[in-house]
C-alpha positions in Angstrom: 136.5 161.9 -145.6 133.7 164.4 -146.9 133.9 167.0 -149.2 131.6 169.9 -149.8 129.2 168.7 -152.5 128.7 171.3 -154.9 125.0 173.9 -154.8 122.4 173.0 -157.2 122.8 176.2 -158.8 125.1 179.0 -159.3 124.4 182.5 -160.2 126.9 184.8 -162.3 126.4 187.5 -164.6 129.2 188.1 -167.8 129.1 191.4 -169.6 128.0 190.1 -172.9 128.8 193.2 -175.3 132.5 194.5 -173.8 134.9 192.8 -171.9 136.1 195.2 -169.4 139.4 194.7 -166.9 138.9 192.7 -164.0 139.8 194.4 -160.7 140.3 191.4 -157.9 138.9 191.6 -154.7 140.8 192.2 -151.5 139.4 188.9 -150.2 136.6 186.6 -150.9 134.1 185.7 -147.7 133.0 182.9 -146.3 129.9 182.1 -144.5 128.9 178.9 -142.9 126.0 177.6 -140.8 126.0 174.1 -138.8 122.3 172.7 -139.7 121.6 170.3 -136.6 118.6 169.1 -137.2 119.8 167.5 -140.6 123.4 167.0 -139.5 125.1 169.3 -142.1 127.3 172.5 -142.4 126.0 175.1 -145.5 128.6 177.1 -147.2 127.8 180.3 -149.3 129.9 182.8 -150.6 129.2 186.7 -149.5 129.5 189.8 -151.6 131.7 192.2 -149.5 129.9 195.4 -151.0 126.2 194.1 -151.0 126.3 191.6 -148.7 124.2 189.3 -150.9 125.2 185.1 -150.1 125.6 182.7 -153.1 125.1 179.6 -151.9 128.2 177.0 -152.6 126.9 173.6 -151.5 127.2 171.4 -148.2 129.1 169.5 -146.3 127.6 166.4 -144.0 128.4 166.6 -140.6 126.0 164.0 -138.2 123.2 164.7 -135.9 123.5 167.6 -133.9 126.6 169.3 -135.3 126.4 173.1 -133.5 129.0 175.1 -132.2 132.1 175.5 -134.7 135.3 177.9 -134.7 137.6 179.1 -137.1 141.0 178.8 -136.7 143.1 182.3 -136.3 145.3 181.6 -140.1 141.5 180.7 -141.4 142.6 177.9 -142.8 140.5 175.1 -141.1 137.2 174.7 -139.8 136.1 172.9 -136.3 132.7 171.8 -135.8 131.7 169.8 -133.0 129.0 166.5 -133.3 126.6 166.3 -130.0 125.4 163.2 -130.9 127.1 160.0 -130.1 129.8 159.2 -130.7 131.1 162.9 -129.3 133.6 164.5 -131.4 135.2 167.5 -133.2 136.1 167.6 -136.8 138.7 169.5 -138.3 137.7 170.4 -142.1 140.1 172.3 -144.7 138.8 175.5 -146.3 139.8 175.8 -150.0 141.6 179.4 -150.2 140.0 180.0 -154.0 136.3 178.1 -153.5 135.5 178.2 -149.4 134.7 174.3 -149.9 135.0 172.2 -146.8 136.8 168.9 -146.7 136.7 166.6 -143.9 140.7 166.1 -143.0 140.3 164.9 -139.1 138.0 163.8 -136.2 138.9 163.5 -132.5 136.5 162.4 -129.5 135.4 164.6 -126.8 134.8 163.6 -123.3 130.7 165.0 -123.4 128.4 166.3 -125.5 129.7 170.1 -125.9 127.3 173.1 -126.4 130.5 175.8 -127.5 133.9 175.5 -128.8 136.6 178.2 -129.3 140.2 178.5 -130.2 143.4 180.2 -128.8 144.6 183.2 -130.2 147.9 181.0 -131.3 145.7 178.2 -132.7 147.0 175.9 -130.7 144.4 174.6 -128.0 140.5 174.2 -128.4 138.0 175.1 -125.7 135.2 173.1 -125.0 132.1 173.5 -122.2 129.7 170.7 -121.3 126.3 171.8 -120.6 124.6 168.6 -119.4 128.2 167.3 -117.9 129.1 170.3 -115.6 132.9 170.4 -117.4 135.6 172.1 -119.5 138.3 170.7 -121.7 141.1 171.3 -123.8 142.1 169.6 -126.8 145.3 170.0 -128.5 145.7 171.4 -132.0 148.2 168.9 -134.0 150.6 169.6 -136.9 148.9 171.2 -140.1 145.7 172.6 -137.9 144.2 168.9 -137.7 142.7 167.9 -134.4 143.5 164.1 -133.6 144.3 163.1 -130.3 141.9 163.3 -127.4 141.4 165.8 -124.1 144.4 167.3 -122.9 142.9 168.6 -119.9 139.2 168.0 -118.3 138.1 170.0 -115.8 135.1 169.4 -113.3 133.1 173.0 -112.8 129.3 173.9 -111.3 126.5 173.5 -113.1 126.2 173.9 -117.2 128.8 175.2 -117.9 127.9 176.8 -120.8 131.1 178.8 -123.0 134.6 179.5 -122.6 136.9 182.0 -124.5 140.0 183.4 -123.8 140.7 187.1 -123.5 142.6 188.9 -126.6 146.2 188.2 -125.4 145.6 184.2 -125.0 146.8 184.4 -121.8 143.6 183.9 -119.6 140.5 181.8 -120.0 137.1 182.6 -118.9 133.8 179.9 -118.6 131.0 180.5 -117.6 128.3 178.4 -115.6 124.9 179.2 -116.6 123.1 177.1 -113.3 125.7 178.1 -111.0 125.7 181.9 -111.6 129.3 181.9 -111.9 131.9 182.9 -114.1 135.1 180.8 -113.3 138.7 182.4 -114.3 141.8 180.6 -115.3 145.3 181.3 -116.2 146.8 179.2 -119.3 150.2 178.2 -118.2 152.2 178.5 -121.8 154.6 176.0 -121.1 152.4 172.9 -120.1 149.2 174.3 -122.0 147.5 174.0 -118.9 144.4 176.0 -117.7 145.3 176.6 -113.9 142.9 178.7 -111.5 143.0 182.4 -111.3 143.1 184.2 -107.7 140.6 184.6 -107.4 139.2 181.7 -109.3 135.4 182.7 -110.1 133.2 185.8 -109.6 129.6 185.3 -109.1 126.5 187.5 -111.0 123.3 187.8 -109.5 121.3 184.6 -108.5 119.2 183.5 -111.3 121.0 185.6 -113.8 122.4 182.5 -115.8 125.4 183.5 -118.0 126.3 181.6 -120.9 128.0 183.6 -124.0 131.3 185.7 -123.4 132.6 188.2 -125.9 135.7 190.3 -124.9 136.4 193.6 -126.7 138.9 194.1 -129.0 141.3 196.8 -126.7 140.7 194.5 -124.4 139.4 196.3 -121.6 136.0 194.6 -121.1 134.1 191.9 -121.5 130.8 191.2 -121.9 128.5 188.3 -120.7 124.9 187.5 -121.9 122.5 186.1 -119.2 120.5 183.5 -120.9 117.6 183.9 -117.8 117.2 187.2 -117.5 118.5 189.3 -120.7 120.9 190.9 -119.6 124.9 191.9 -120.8 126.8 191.9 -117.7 129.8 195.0 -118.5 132.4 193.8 -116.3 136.1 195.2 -117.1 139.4 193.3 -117.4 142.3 193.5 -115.6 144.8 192.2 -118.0 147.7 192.7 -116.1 145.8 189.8 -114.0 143.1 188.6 -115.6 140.6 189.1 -113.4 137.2 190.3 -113.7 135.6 193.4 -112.0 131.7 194.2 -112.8 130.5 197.2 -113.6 126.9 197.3 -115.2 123.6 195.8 -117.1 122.3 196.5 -120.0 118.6 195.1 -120.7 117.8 193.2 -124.4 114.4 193.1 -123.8 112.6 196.3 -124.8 111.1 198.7 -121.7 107.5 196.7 -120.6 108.3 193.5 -121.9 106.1 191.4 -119.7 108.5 188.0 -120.1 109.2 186.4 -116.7 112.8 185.2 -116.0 114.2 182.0 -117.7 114.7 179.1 -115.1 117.5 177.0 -115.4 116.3 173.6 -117.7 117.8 169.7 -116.7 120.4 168.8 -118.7 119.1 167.8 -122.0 119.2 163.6 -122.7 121.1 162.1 -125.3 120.5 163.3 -128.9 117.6 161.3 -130.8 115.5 162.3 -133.7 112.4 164.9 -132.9 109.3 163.6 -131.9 106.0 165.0 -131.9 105.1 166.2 -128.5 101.5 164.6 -126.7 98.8 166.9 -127.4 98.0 168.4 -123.9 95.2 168.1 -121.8 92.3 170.5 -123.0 92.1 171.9 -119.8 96.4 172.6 -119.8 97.5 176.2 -119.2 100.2 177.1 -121.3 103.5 178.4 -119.2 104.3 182.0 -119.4 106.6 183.0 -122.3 109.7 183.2 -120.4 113.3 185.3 -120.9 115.4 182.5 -123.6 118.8 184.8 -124.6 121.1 183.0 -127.0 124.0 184.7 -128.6 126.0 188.4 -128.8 128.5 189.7 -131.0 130.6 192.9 -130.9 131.8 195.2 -134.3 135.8 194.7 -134.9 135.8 198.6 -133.9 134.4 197.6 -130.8 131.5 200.3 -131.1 128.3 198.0 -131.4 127.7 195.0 -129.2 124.6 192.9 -130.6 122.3 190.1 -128.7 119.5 188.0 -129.4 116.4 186.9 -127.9 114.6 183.6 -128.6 111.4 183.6 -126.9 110.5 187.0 -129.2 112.6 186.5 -131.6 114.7 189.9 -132.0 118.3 190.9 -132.1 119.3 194.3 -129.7 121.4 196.4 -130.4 123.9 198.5 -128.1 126.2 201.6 -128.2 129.8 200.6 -126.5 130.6 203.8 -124.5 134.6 204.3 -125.6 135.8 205.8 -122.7 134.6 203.0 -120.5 133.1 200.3 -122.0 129.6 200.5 -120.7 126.7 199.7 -122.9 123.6 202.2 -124.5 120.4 200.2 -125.4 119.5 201.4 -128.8 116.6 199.6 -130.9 115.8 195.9 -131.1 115.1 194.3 -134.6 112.4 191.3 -135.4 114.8 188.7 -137.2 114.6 184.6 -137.5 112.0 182.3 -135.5 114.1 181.3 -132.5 117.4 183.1 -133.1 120.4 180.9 -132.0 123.8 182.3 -134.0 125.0 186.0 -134.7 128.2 186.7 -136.3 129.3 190.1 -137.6 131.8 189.7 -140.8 135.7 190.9 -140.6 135.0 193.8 -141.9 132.2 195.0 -139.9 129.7 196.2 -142.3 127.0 192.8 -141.9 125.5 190.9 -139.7 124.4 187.4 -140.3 121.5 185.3 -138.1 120.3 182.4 -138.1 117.0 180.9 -136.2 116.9 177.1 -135.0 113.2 177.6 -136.0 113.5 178.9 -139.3 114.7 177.5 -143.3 116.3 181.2 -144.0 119.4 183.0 -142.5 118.8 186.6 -142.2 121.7 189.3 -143.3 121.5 192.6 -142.1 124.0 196.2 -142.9 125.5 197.8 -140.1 125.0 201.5 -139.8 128.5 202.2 -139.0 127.7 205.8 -137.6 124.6 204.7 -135.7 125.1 201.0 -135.0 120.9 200.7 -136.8 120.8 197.7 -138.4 119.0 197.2 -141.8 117.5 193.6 -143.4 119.4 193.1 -147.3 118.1 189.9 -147.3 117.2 186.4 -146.7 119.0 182.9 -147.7 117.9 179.2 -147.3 119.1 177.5 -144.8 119.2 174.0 -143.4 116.7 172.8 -140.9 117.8 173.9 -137.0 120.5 176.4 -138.6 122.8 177.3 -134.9 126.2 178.4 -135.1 127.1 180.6 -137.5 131.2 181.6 -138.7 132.3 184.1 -141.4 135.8 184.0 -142.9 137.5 186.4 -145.0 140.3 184.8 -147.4 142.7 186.8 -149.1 
């Protein structure tokens, strides 16, 4: 097992002349980033006022360790490996410190691009990109994750991230080469996904969904086209479960002159980077093309937040309240190729990181207008992707 090896520095100030009371914090925050390219998860600590990180040391991981969820008591971390062999690992979060310690491991069926968790904390979700699947694995006594798929399911092409809506009751992937988004009841006696009626809805050809995010009154949810830049409004019947669309809102500021992402090949197994062929002097380069990676929404449900990797920015979006549709407001410039958002518990920061970039960027939330405003910038491990925040009381 692994334990979080201690930062080579720590910052902290003591009054010197008086010692006044101490008033304790309502909770101390967590933040941690998977690091892919050098196989490790960073930790810091986050000031809830300022929102100023401290970093607190590492944790190693393996080659390609990406997405990661947080279980719904915060008590363990899951971070999945997409390098051989395939597996999740469960790591305890130390209550006082945030340290990570390595208490379990499991092996996944494929290499798997997202991973989420059940509002009861008992199943993970999994989605296979290159191998066109979901699964389920169950989560064991104590929060550790041991035993193998419980369920694998065959699905169209990359599928791509799968969440279920607030009540835990239905499940929603998404298939970014298929254009599909495929619905599923969880049957909460077997722990089974089984297929809604009807079982999938499609979006527009060439749209490519790939991230979910469902609102906290559960009334909508919200899908991020990959190849185009879109959010796809669609609202939620949660009665059934079933999705109805409604309308697009655009990342991409008006004139933007990218072209439409096209779906890539499954990528090949992981191996270590290597430098690309210089071209041919007389190579054109391709046209910067549409890349969308990740969205978040505010745990009011008034701001929904996306980013952009081929330009690099992060858009932000007014939630209309009485029905859910979306407002473009501004787009910020923020890490070189941004892969991860997260927004903290409380609402008042948001945290990126770029797969191209050694910082994280942190940014306050505007609560009135939704504006978002840089405080700062942290270092990061090399090909920085999923980022989780975690208050602990």
């Amino acid at each position: 097992m692994s334990k979080i090896r201690p930062a080579a520095f720590l910052c902290f100030t003591i009054g010197v002349a008086s010692m006044a009371p101490v008033t304790l914090a309502r909770a101390d925050t967590f933040v941690y980033v998977s690091a892919s390219t050098e196989g490790k998860i960073d930790a810091y600590k986050m000031d809830e006022a300022s929102g100023t990180l401290t970093a607190i040391g590492d944790v190693a991981a393996g080659n390609a360790v990406m997405p990661m969820t947080v279980s719904p008591d915060r008590t363990h971390l899951y971070a999945v490996v997409r390098s051989q062999p395939y597996r999740v690992l469960t790591y305890a979060i130390d209550p006082s410190s945030g340290s990570l310690t390595e208490k379990a491991s499991a092996a996944l069926p494929d290499s798997m691009p997202y991973v989420s968790i059940d509002p009861a904390g008992k199943l993970l979700f999994f989605a296979s990109y290159g191998g066109n699947k979901i699964a389920t694995l169950p989560v064991g006594y104590g929060g550790l994750v041991k035993d193998g798929a419980k369920q694998v399911v065959l699905t169209g092409r990359n599928a791509h991230a799968i969440v279920t809506d607030r009540s835990g009751k239905y499940v929603f992937a998404t298939n970014l080469g298929s254009d599909t988004v495929l619905q599923y009841k969880l049957n909460a006696e077997t722990g089974l996904l089984e297929p809604n009626d009807p079982a999938s809805v499609q979006t527009k050809p060439g749209q490519g969904p790939r991230h979910i995010i469902v609102s906290p009154d559960n009334r909508s949810v919200y899908i991020l086209t990959e190849l185009t830049g879109e959010i796809i409004h669609y609202t939620l019947d949660a009665s059934m479960g079933t999705l109805t669309e409604r309308d697009t809102a655009m990342i991409l500021p008006p004139g933007s002159t990218l072209e439409p992402g096209v779906a890539p090949p499954p990528p090949p197994p992981f191996t270590a980077p290597l430098a690309p062929p210089p071209a041919p002097a007389s190579a054109v380069a391709p046209p910067p093309r549409i890349w969308a990676a990740d969205i978040a929404i505010t745990p009011d449900g008034r701001f929904v937040y996306a980013t952009e990797r081929s330009t690099s920015i992060i858009t932000a979006f007014a939630v209309t309240p009485e029905t859910g549709a979306l407002k473009r407001l501004d787009s910020v410039g923020t890490e070189k190729q941004p892969r991860g958002i997260r927004i903290d518990p409380a609402g008042r920061f948001l945290i990126a990181s770029g797969e191209k970039s050694d910082k994280l960027s942190v940014y306050s939330i505007d609560r009135k207008t939704g504006a978002l405003t840089e405080h700062g910038r942290y270092p990061v491990g090399k090909g920085a992707n999923w980022v989780e925040i975690v208050d602990l009381p």
